[in-house]
C-alpha positions as CSV (number, residue, x, y, z in Angstrom):
1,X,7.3,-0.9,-7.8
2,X,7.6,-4.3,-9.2
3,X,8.2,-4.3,-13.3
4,X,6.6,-7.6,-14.4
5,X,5.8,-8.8,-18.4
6,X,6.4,-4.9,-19.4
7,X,3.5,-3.6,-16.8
8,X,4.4,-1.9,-13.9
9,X,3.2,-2.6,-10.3
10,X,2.9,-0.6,-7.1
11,X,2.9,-3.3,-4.5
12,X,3.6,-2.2,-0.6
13,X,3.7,-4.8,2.7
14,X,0.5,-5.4,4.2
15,X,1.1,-3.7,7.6
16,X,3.5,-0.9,6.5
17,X,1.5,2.4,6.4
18,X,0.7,3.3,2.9
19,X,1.6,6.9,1.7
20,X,0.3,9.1,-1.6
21,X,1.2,11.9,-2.9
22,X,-0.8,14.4,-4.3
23,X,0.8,16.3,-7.0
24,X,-0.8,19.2,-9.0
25,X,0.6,21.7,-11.5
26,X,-1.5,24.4,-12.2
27,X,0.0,25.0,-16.2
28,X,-2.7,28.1,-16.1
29,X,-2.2,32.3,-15.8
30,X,-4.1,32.8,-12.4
31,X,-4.1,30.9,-8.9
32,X,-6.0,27.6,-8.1
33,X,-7.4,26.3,-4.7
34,X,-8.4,22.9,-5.3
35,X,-10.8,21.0,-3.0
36,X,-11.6,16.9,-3.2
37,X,-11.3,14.0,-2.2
38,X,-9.1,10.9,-2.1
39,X,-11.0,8.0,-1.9
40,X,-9.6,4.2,-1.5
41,X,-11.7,1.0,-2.2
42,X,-10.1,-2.5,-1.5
43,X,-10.5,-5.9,-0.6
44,X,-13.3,-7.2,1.9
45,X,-15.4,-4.1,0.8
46,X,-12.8,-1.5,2.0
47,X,-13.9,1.8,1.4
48,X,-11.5,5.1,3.0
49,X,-12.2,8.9,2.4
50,X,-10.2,11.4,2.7
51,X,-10.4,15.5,2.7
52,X,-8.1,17.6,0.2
53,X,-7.3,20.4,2.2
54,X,-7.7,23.7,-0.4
55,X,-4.2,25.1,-0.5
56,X,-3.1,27.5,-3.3
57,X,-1.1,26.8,-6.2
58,X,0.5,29.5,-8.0
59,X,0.4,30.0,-11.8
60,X,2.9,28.0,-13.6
61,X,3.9,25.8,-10.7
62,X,3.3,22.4,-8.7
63,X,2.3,21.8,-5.4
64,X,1.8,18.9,-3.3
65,X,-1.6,18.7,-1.5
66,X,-2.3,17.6,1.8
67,X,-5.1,15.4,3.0
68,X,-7.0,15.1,6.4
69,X,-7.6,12.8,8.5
70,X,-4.2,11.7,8.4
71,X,-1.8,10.9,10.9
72,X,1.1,12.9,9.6
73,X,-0.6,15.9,9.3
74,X,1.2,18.6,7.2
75,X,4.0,15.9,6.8
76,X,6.4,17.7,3.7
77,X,6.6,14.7,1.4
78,X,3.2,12.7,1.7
79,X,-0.6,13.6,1.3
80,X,-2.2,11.0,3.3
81,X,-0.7,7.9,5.0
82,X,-2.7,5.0,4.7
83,X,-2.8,3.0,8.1
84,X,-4.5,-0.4,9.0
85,X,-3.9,-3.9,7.6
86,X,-4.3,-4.4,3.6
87,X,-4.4,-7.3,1.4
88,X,-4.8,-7.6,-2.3
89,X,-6.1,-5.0,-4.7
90,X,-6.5,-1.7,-4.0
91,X,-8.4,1.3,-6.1
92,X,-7.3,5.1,-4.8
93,X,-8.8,7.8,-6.6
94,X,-8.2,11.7,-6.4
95,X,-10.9,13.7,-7.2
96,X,-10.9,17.6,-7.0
97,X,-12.1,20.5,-8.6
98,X,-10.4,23.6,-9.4
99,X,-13.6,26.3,-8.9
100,X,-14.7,27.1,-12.6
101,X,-17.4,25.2,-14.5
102,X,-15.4,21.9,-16.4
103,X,-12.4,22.2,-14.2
104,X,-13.0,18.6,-12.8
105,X,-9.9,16.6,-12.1
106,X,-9.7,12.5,-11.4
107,X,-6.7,10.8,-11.3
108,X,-6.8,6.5,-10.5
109,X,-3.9,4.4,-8.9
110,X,-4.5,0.7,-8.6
111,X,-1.6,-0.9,-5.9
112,X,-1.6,-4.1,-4.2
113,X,-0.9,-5.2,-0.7
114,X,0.9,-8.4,0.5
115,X,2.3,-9.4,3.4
116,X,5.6,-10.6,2.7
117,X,6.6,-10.5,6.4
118,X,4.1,-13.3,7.2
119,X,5.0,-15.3,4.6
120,X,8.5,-14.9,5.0
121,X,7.9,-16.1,8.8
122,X,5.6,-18.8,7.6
123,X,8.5,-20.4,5.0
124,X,10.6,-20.3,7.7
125,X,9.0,-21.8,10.2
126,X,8.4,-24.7,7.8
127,X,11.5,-25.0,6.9
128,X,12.8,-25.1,10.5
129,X,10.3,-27.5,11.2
130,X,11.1,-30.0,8.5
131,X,14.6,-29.5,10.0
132,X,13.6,-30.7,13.2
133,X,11.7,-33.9,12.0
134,X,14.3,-35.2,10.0
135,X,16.9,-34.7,12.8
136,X,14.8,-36.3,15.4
137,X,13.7,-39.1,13.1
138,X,17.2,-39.8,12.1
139,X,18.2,-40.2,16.5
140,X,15.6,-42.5,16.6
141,X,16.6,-46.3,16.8
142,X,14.6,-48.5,14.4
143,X,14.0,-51.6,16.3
144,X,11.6,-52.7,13.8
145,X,14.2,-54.4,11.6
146,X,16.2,-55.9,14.1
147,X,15.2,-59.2,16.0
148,X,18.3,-59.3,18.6
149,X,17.6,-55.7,19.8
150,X,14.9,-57.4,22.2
């Protein structure tokens, strides 16, 4: 999370695997089963589904929801892991329903992807390079200047 100007920002490295977490309290009497989806639209017209699997939450509790295909399936602290290589903005939206008529749900995260490893590398490399240049260049003897050196 990255706190800029009073806003708050999710922002994640571009080849780290992304996870979510489904949360949902069910604040009700009776027992839910909620089915939906998680959907993710980015950059380069990106565009991920994925399947809520329907697990039950008891009355006056919280569970977290798992999501297939993932590649942690059943993992205890994520949903869905995100794989694959983002950059820039991302939209994920959860979408479920609960079984009875108006019982839609839709929840929206916007997050951003960067990758901070490459242009960590890249500055460095530059500034090796610039390194290099003036250290050679400096070795060099100027001849240019002095007459007697031919």
């Amino acid at each position: 999370m990255l706190n800029l100007f009073g806003k708050t920002f999710a922002v994640f490295e571009s080849s780290d695997s992304i996870p979510v977490r489904l949360i949902v309290t069910n604040n009700g009497k009776s027992m839910l089963k909620p089915q939906g989806t998680i959907k993710v639209k980015g950059g380069f017209s990106q565009e991920e589904s994925f399947t809520v699997l329907p697990e039950n939450i008891l009355a006056q509790s919280s569970r977290l929801l798992h999501a297939t295909p993932s590649g942690t399936l059943h993992t205890n602290d994520v949903s869905v892991l995100i794989d694959g290589f983002h950059m820039g903005k991302y939209v994920l939206t959860a979408s479920l329903n609960v079984g009875s008529v108006n019982s839609a749900m839709r929840s929206t995260v916007v997050f951003y992807a960067l990758p901070f490893k490459l242009f960590t590398a890249t500055i460095i490399a530059i500034v090796i390079s610039i390194v290099l240049i003036k250290r050679i260049s400096a070795q060099e003897p100027t001849t240019q200047n002095n007459p007697d050196a031919l």
